[in-house]
N, C-alpha and C positions, 0 to 999 in steps of 0.2 A: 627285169633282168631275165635273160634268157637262162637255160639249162645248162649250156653250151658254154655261154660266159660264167657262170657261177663255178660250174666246173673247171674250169681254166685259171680264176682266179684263184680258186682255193688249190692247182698244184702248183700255183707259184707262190704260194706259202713253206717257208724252207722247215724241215723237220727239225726239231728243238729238242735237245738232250739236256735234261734239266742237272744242273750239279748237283742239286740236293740226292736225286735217287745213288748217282756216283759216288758221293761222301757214305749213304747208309751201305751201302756195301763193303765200303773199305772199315767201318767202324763195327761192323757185324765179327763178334768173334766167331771159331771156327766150333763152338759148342750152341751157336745162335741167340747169346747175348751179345749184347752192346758196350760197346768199351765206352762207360760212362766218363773216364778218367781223362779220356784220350778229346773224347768231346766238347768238357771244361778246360781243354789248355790250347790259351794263345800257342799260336796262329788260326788252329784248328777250330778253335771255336768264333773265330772274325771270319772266316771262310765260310761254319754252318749260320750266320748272323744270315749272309752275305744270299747265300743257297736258298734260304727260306725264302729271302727280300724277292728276290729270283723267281721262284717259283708263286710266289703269291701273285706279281706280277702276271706270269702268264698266263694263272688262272682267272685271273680279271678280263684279262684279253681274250679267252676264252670263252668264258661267260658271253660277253660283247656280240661275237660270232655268231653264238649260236642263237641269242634276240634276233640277231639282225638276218640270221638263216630263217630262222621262223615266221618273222613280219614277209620274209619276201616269196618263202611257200604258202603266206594267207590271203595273198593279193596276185 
């Protein structure tokens, strides 16, 4: 693979807002604890279930990449 095309393919990779970091902000009190309370209560806590599953996800897929970046800058 070319330079050209690696670059290409990776800006057609769309940017990825992961909910997890969006819930820790909203669960951040305004003294910079964490509203542990707010955490443990359905709904909120099947959303940060959810956010984790999410982001674990992307990191796998990430991970991926960057093997598959590296085998293709060693050859």
């Amino acid at each position: 693979m070319k330079n050209q095309e690696l670059i290409a393919a990776l800006e057609g990779v769309p940017a990825k807002r992961l909910r997890l970091l969006e819930l820790a902000r909203q669960l951040v009190r305004p003294g910079g604890e964490i509203d542990l309370d707010a955490c443990s209560s359905p709904p909120l806590s099947d959303e940060i279930s959810a956010a984790v599953e999410e982001a674990r996800g992307y990191g796998e897929q990430t991970r991926q990449l960057r093997w598959s970046l590296e085998q293709l800058l060693r050859s």
